[in-house]
C-alpha positions in Angstrom: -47.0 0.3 18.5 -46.3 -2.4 16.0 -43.1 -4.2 15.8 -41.3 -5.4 12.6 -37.8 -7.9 12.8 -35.3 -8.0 10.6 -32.3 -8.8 9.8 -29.5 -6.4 7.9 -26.6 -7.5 5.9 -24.0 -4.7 5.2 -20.9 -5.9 3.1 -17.8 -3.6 2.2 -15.1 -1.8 3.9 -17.0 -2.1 7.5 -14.6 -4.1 9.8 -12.1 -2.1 11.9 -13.5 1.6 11.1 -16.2 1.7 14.0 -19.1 0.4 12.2 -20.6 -1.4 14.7 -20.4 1.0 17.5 -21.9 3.3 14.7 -24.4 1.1 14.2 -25.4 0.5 18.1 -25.6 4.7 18.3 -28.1 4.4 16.0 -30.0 1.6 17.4 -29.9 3.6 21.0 -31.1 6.9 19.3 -34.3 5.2 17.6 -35.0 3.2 20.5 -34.8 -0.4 18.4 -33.8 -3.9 20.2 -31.5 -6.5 18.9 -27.5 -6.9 17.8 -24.9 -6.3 15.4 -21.9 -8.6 15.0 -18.8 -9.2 12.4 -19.2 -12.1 10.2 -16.5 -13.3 7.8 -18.5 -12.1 4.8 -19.4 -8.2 6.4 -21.8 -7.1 9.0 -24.9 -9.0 10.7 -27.6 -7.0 11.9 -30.7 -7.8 13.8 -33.1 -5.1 14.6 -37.0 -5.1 16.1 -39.0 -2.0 16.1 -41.5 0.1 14.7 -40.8 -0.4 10.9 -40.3 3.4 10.5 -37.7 3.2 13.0 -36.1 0.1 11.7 -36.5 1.7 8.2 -34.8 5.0 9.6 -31.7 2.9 10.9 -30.9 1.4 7.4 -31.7 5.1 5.4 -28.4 6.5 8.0 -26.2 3.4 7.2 -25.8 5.3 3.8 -23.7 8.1 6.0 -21.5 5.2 7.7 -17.8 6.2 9.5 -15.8 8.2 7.3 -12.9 5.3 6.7 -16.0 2.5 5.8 -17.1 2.0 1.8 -20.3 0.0 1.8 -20.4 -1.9 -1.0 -24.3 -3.5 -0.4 -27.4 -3.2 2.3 -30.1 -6.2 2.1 -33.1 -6.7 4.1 -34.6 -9.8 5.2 -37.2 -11.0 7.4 -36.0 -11.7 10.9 -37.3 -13.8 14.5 -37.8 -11.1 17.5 -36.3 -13.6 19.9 -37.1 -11.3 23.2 -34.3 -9.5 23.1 -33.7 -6.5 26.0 -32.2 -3.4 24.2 -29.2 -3.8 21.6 -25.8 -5.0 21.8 -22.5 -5.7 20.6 -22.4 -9.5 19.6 -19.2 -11.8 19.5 -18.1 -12.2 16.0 -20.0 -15.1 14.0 -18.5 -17.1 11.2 -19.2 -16.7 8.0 -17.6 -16.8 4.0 -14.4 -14.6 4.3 -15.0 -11.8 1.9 -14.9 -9.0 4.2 -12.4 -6.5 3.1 -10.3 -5.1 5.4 -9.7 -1.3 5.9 -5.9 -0.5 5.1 -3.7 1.3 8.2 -4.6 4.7 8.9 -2.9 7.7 9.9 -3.1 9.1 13.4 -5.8 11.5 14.0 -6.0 14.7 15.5 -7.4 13.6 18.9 -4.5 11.1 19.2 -2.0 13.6 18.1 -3.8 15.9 21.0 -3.2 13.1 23.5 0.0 12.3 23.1 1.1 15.7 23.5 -0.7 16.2 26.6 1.6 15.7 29.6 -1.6 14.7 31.6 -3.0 12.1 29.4 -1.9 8.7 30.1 -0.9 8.1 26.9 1.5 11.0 26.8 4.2 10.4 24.1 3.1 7.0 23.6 4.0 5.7 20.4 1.4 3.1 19.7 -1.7 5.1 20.6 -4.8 4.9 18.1 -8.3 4.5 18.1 -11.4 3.6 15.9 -10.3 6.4 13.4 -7.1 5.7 13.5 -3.7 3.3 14.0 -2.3 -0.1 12.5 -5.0 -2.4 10.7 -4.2 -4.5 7.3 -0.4 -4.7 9.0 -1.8 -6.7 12.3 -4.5 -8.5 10.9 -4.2 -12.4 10.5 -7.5 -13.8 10.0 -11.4 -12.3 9.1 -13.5 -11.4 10.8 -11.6 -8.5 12.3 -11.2 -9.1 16.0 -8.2 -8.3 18.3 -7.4 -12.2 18.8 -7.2 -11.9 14.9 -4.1 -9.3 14.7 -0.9 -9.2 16.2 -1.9 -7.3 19.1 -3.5 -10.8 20.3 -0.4 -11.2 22.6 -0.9 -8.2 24.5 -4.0 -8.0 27.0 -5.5 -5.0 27.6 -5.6 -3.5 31.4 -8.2 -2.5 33.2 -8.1 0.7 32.2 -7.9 0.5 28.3 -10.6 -2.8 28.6 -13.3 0.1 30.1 -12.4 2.5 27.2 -13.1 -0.5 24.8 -16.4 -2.0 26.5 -18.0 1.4 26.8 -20.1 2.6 23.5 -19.8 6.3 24.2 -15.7 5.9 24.1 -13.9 6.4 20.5 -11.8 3.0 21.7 -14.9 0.9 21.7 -13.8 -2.1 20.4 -11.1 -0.3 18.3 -8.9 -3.7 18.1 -5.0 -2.1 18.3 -6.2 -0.5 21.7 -2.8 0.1 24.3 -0.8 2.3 26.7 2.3 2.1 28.3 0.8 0.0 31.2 -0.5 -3.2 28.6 0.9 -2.3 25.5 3.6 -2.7 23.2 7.2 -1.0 24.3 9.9 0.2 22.5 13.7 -1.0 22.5 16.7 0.7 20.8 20.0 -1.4 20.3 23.2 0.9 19.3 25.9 -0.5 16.9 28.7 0.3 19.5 30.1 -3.4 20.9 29.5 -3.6 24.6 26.1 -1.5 24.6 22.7 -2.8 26.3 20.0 -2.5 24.4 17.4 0.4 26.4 13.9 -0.7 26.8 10.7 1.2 27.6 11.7 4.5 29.0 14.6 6.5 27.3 14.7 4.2 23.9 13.2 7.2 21.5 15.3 8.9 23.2 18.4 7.4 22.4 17.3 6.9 18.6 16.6 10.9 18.4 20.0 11.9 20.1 21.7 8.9 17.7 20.0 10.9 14.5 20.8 14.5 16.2 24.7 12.8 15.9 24.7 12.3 12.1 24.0 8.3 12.4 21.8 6.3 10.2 18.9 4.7 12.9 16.9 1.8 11.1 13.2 2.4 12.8 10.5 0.1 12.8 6.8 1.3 11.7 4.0 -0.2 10.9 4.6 -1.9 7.7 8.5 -2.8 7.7 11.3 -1.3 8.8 12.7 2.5 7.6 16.5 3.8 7.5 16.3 7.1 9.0 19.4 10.0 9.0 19.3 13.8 8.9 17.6 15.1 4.9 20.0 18.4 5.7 23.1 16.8 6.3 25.0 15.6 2.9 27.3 13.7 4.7 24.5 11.3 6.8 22.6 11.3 3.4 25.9 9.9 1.5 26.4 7.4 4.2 22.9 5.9 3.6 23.5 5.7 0.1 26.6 4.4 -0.2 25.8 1.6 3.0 22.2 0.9 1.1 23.9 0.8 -2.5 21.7 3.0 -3.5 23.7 6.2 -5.7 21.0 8.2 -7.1 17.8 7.2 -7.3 15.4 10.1 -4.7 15.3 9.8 -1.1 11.8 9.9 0.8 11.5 13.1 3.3 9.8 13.2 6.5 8.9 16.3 7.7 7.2 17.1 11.0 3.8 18.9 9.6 2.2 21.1 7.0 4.4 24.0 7.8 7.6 22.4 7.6 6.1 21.3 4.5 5.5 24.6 3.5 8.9 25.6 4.5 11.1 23.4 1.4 8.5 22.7 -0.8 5.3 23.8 -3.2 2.3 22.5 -3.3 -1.1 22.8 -4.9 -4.6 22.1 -3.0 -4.5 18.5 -4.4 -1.4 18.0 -3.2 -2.0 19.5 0.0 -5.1 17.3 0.6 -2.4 14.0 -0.6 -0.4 14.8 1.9 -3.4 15.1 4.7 -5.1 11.9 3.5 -5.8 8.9 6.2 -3.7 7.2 3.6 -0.6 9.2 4.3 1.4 8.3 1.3 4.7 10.0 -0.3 3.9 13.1 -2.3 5.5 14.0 -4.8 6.0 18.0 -5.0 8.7 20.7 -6.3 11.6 21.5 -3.8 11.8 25.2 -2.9 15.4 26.7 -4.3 15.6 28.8 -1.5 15.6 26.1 1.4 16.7 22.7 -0.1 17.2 19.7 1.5 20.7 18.3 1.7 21.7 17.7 -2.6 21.8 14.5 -2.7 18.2 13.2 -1.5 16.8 14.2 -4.9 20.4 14.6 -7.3 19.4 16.5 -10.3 15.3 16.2 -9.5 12.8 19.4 -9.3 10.7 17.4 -7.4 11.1 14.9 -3.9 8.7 12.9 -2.2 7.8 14.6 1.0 5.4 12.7 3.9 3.7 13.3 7.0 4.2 11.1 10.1 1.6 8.9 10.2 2.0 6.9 13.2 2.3 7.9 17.1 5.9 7.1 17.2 6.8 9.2 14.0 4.8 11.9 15.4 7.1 12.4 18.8 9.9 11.6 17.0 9.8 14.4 14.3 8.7 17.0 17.2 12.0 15.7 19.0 14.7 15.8 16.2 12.8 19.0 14.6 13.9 18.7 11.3 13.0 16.6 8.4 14.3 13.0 8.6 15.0 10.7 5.6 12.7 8.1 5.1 14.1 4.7 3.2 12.9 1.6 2.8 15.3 -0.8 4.8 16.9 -3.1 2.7 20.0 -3.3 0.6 19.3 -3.1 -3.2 17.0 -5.2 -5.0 15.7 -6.4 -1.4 12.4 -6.2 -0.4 11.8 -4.5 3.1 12.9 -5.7 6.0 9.7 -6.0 8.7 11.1 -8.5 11.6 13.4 -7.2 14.9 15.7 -10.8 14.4 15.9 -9.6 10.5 16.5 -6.2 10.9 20.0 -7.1 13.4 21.5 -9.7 11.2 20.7 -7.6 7.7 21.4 -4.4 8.8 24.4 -4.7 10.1 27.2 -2.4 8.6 23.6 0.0 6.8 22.6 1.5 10.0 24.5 2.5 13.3 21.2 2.1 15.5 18.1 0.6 15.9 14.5 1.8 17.3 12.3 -1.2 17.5 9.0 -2.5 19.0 7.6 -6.0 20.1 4.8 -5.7 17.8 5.0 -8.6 15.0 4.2 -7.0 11.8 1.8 -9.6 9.4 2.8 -8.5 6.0 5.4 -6.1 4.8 3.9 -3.3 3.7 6.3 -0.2 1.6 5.1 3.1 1.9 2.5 4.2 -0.7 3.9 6.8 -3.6 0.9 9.2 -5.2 1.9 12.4 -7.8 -1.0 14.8 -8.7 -0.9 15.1 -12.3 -4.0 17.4 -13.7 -5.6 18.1 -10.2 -5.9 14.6 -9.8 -4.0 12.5 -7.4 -2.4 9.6 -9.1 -1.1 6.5 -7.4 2.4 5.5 -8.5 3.2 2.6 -5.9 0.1 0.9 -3.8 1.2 0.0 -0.2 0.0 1.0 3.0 -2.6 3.2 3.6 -3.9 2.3 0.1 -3.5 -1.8 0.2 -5.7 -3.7 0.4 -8.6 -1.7 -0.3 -10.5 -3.3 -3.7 -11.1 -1.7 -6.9 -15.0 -1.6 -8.4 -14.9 -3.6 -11.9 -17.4 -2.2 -14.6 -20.7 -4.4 -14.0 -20.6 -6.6 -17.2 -17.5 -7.9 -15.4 -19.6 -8.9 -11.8 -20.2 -12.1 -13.1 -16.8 -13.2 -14.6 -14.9 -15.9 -13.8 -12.5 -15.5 -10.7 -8.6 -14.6 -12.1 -5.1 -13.9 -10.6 -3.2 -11.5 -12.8 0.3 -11.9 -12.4 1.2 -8.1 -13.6 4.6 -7.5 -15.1 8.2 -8.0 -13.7 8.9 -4.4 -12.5 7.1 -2.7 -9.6 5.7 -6.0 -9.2 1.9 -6.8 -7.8 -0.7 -9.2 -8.9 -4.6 -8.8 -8.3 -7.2 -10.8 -7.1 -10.7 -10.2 -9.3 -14.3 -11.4 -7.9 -17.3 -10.9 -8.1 -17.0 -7.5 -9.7 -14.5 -6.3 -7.6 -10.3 -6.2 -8.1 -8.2 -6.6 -5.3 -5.2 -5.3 -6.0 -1.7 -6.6 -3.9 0.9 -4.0 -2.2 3.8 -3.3 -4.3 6.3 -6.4 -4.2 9.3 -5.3 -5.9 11.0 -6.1 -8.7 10.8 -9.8 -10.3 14.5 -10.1 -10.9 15.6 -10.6 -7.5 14.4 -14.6 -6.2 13.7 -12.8 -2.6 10.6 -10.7 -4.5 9.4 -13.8 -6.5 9.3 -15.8 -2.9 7.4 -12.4 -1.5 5.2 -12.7 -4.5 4.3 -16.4 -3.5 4.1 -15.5 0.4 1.9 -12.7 -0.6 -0.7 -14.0 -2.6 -1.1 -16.7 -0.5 -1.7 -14.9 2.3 -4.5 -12.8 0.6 -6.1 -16.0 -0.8 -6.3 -17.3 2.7 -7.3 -13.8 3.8 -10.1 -13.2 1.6 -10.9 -16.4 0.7 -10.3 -16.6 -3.2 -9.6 -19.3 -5.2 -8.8 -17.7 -9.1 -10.1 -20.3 -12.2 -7.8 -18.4 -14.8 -4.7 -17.1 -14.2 -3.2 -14.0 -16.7 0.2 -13.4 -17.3 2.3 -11.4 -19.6 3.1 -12.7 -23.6 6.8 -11.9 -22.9 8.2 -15.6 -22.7 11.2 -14.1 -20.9 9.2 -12.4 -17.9 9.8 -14.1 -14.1 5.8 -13.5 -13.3 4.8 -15.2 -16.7 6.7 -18.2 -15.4 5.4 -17.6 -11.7 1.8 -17.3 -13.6 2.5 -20.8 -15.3 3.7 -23.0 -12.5 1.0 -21.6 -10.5 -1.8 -22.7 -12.9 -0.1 -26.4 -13.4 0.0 -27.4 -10.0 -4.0 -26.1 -9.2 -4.8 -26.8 -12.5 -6.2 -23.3 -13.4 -6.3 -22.0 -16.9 -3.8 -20.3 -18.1 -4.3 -16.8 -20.4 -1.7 -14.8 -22.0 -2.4 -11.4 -22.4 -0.5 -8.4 -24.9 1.6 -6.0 -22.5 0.1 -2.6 -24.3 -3.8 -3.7 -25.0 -3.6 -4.7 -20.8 -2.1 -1.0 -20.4 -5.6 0.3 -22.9 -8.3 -2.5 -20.8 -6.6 -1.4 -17.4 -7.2 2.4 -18.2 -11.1 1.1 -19.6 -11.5 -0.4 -16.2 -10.2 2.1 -14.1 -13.2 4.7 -15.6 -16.1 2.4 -15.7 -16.0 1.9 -19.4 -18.8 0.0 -20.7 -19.3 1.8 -23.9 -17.6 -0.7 -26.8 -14.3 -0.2 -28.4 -11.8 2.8 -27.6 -8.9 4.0 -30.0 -6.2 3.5 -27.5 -2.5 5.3 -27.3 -0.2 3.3 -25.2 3.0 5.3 -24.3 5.1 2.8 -22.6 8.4 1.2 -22.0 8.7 -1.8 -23.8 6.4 -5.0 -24.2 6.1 -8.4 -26.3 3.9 -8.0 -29.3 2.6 -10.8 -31.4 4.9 -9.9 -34.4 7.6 -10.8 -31.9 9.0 -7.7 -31.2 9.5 -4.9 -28.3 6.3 -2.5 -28.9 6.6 0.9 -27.2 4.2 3.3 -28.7 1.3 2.0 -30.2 -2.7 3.1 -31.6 -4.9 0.7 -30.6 -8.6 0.1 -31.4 -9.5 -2.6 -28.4 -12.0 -3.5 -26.3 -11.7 -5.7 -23.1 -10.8 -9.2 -25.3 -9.5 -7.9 -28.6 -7.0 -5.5 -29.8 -5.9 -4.2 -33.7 -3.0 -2.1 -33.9 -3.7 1.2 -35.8 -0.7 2.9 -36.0 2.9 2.9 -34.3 6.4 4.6 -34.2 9.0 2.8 -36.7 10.6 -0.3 -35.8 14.3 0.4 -35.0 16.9 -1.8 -33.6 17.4 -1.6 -29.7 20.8 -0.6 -28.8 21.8 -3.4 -26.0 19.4 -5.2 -26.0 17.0 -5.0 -22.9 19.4 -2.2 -21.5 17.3 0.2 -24.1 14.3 -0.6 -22.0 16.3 0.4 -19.0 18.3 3.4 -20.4 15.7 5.5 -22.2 19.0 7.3 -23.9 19.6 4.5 -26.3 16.1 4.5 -27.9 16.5 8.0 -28.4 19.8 7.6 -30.4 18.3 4.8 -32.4 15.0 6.6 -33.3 17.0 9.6 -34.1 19.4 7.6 -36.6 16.7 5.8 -38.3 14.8 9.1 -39.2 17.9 12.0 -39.7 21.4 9.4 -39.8 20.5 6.9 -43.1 21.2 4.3 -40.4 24.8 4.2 -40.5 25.5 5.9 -37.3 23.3 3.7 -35.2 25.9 0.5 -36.3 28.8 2.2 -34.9 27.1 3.2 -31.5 26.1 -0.4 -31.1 29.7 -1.6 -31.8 31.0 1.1 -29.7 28.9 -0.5 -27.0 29.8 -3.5 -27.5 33.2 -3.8 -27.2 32.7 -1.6 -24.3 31.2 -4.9 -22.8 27.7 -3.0 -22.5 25.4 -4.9 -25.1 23.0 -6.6 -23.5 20.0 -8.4 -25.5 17.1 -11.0 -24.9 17.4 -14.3 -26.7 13.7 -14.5 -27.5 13.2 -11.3 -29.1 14.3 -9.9 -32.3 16.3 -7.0 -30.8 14.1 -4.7 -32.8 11.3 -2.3 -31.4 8.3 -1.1 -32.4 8.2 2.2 -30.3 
C-alpha cells in the first residue's frame, strides 16, 4: 500500500491536557509510524502511512482532550526517515507561543482514589493526572515539561515513573505526577510557642482538629495561600475579620460537595454547572433562610460565593471537618496574596493561629476566580485560577494588528497581552493604590512576556492623568520606547463588549453604565450613549452633570451621587451645598486635583 509523510502542526491550548498521548492512541489505532513532540510554539507531528490513514488522524484531532482548544491544524510535506512505529519525542525548541492550560480541578477518578484505603495514593493531597491537578501555578518555562514547573525538584519513583512512561496509563506524561513515596509532603506549624512543626503523617490532621477548635488555619493551595475558620461559627468568622481588617465586605464558602451545596444555598442549572466546571471558580448564589451560614460571612447580602474543593488536599480536608470552611484570600487589607511558606510565617503572624503548608514552590500567585450567572449565562467577575491564562479570540480584522499591552484601570487591576488575533488576559492583581499591587503588576507582566514570548509596540492606558496604571503604562513605554495611546474609560467599556461578541459589523449605539471615568471635557462621566466603533467614539446622550460630593469618595460611595443627582433634579440645588459642607467639616471631602469635581453620570 502507498505511503504518504507528513508533518502536522497543531497550535492552541495543547500542552499539559494529554494531547500527545491522545495523539499517539490515534497513531496506534490507524497503524501510522512516526512522533509527536512539544515545541515552544504548540505541537509537532510527524506521521507516515497510507494517506487515508494519515488523513483520518488529522480529521479526529478536531475531537482533541476535553481541557485542549485548538486554535490551528497545517499540513506539510514531510521525510519518512525509517522510523519503527510511533513515539513520544523529547520536547524540541521552538517560538514560545504555546498557551498554557490554566490549573484544573481534581477529577472524579482522583477523587475515587484518594478515598480508597487500598490505593496508594489514599488521602494524598497532591494527587492528579492528565485531566486534572496544578498547571499555570507550577509552570516556569514553554514547552510544558516537568523540568519546566515546580515539581522539577521532586523525582518521580519507580513506581509513578511506570505510570508516566506507559501510553495506556491516564499519568502518561501528566507533568505534576506524585505519591507519598516521591512527592510533595505536607507540614503544619501551630501558633503556640514551644510547638514542633508535624511533617508528613498527622499534619492535615492537626490543621482539621485546629479548625474543629474555632482557630483561623492559613492553608496553602495551589495558587497562594487561604485563611480558613469555621462559615457556622460567628465568633471564628469575627476573628478573621477583625485579624484580616476586613469588616464587611463577603466571605468566600467552601463546602464539601453539591449537596452541601444544596443544603444553604439555590441554584439554577447554570449555576450548578459553574460550580462543576474544571475551572472551579466562586459562585455566586442566594443563601437559603432556613440554614444560613454564620451572619457575618455575607452581612446584609442575599447572595455568598459558595466553591467546591478543587484540589486533593481541599477534598480530604472538607470530608474531615464536615462542614463548610471559609475560604479568604491571605493577606491583610490592600495586600495581594500571600503564596510563599517563609511569607506566610512572618506575615501572618497575629491573622492565623495555624498553618497547613506544602514544599511545593508556587510560580505565580494566583486568587481564586469569581463568576455570577446573570441571564443563564455565566459571567466572569474576577479572572484567576482555573480561568488565567487561557487567551481570548479577537474579531479577525484585529489578527493582524500591531502587538499592545493594555494597562486596564486602577481597581481590580489586570493588564492584557494582544497578538496575533488573540488577547491574553493577566490574573486579577489587585488594586493599584497599594505599591505592593503595582510591584505585582510589574512581576506579572514580566513574567508572561517571558512566558509567552511577547514584546507589545503600543502600550494603552487610561485618559485619567491621576490613575497609578496610566503612569505604570507611561514609564513602561519610555524606557522600551513603545508608543504610547491613551484611550476614553467608557468607549473602552463599549470596544471591550464589541470584542467580547465578535463584532465586526461597523458602529454600535453604546450605553455605558459605569462608575466613574475621565472624559475629554475633563470631567467624571458615568452614564453615557455612545455611537463608537473600535477607534472613534461621539457621545449621544448622558445623565446631567452634577457636582460630586467628596470628591473621588462619590466614586467610592455610590450614596453621594445619589444625593447629588437627586438635588439637582427635585432640591433647586440648595440642599446639595449644605451636604457637601456638612461633609466637610466632618473632615470627609475628599477630591482629585485634576478634575473638575463635577460628573457627567
Amino acid at each position: 500500500m502507498p505511503e504518504c509523510a507528513e508533518e502536522i502542526f497543531v497550535t492552541g491550548l495543547v500542552q499539559g491536557v494529554g494531547f500527545r498521548p491522545f495523539v499517539w492512541r490515534l497513531a496506534q489505532k490507524l497503524g501510522l509510524r512516526g512522533y509527536v513532540s512539544n515545541r515552544g510554539d504548540g505541537v509537532r507531528i510527524v506521521v507516515v502511512g497510507p494517506p487515508e490513514r494519515v488523513a483520518a488522524l488529522v480529521d479526529a484531532l478536531a475531537s482533541p482532550p476535553p481541557r485542549a482548544r485548538i486554535v490551528a491544524i497545517s499540513r506539510s510535506t514531510a521525510q519518512d526517515e525509517g522510523w519503527q512505529g510511533f513515539t513520544i519525542q523529547a520536547s524540541q525548541p521552538g517560538t514560545v507561543q504555546a498557551g498554557i492550560v490554566a490549573d484544573l480541578a481534581i477529577c472524579p477518578a482522583c477523587i475515587a482514589e484518594i478515598a480508597d484505603k487500598k490505593d496508594r495514593r489514599y488521602q494524598y493531597a497532591f494527587t492528579n493526572c492528565t485531566d486534572c491537578g496544578p498547571r499555570f501555578s507550577i509552570v516556569t518555562g514553554i514547552p510544558y515539561d516537568r523540568a519546566r514547573t515546580t515539581m522539577a525538584a521532586f523525582a518521580m519513583c519507580p513506581a509513578c515513573g511506570a505510570e508516566y512512561a506507559n501510553p495506556q496509563d491516564r499519568r502518561f506524561h501528566a507533568q505534576p505526577v506524585a505519591c507519598p513515596v516521591c512527592g510533595p509532603r505536607l507540614t503544619f506549624v501551630s501558633g503556640q510557642k514551644g510547638s514542633n512543626p508535624v511533617v508528613g503523617d498527622g499534619a492535615l490532621d492537626h490543621a482539621v482538629s485546629s479548625l474543629l477548635a474555632g482557630q483561623v488555619v492559613a492553608i496553602k493551595g495551589i495558587g497562594g495561600f487561604h485563611l480558613a475558620c469555621l462559615a457556622g461559627s460567628e465568633v471564628a468568622v469575627a476573628a478573621l475579620r477583625e485579624r484580616k481588617k476586613r469588616p464587611t465586605r463577603p466571605l468566600a464558602v467552601m463546602v464539601r460537595d453539591m449537596a452541601m451545596a444544596e443544603d444553604y444555598a439555590h441554584f439554577c442549572a447554570a449555576e450548578r454547572q459553574a460550580l462543576e466546571d474544571v475551572s472551579a471558580p466562586v459562585v455566586l448564589v442566594r443563601q437559603r433562610r432556613e440554614r444560613a451560614f454564620a451572619p457575618n460571612v455575607a452581612p446584609g447580602m442575599e447572595r455568598v460565593g459558595l466553591l467546591l474543593p478543587y484540589t486533593p488536599l481541599h477534598v480530604v480536608l472538607m470530608q474531615k471537618v464536615g462542614q463548610p470552611l471559609v475560604m479568604s484570600s491571605a493577606n491583610r487589607s490592600g495586600q495581594p496574596q500571600v503564596v510563599h511558606n517563609a511569607e506566610a510565617l512572618e506575615s501572618l503572624q497575629g491573622v492565623a493561629d495555624a498553618w497547613l503548608m506544602h514544599n511545593r514552590p508556587i510560580a505565580r500567585r494566583l486568587d481564586d476566580s469569581v463568576v455570577r450567572v446573570l441571564a443563564g449565562q455565566a459571567r466572569v467577575l474576577r479572572r484567576g485560577r482555573g480561568l488565567a491564562p487561557e487567551p481570548l479570540p479577537l474579531p479577525a480584522l484585529m489578527a493582524k494588528a500591531p502587538p499592545v499591552l493594555a494597562m486596564g484601570g486602577d481597581l481590580k487591576a489586570a493588564f492584557c497581552l494582544t497578538q496575533g488575533g488573540r488577547a491574553l488576559l493577566s490574573h486579577h492583581l489587585g488594586d493599584m493604590a497599594q505599591l505592593a499591587t503595582e510591584q505585582a503588576m510589574l512581576a506579572a507582566l514580566a513574567d508572561y512576556r517571558a512566558l509567552f514570548g511577547q514584546t507589545p509596540a503600543i502600550v494603552a492606558v487610561d485618559a485619567h492623568p491621576g490613575y497609578r496604571s496610566r503612569a505604570v503604562g507611561q514609564k513602561l513605554a519610555e524606557d522600551h520606547g513603545w508608543l504610547l495611546e491613551t484611550v476614553w474609560h467608557h468607549h473602552a467599556h463599549i470596544a471591550a463588549t464589541m470584542a467580547e461578541n465578535g463584532w465586526e459589523k461597523g458602529p454600535v449605539l453604546g450605553l455605558a453604565l459605569d462608575g466613574t471615568g475621565y472624559g475629554p471635557d475633563g470631567t467624571l462621566w458615568g452614564c453615557e450613549i455612545l455611537m463608537c466603533d473600535y477607534a472613534h467614539m461621539t457621545r449621544l446622550g448622558r445623565l446631567a452633570t452634577v457636582p460630586m460630593p467628596g470628591g473621588e469618595k462619590a466614586a467610592r460611595e455610590p450614596w453621594r451621587m445619589l444625593l447629588a443627582h437627586l438635588d439637582n433634579a427635585l432640591g433647586g440645588g440648595g440642599g446639595l451645598q449644605s451636604a457637601g459642607t456638612t461633609l466637610r467639616a466632618k473632615g470627609q471631602a475628599g477630591g482629585c486635583p485634576a478634575l473638575h469635581g463635577t460628573c457627567g453620570g
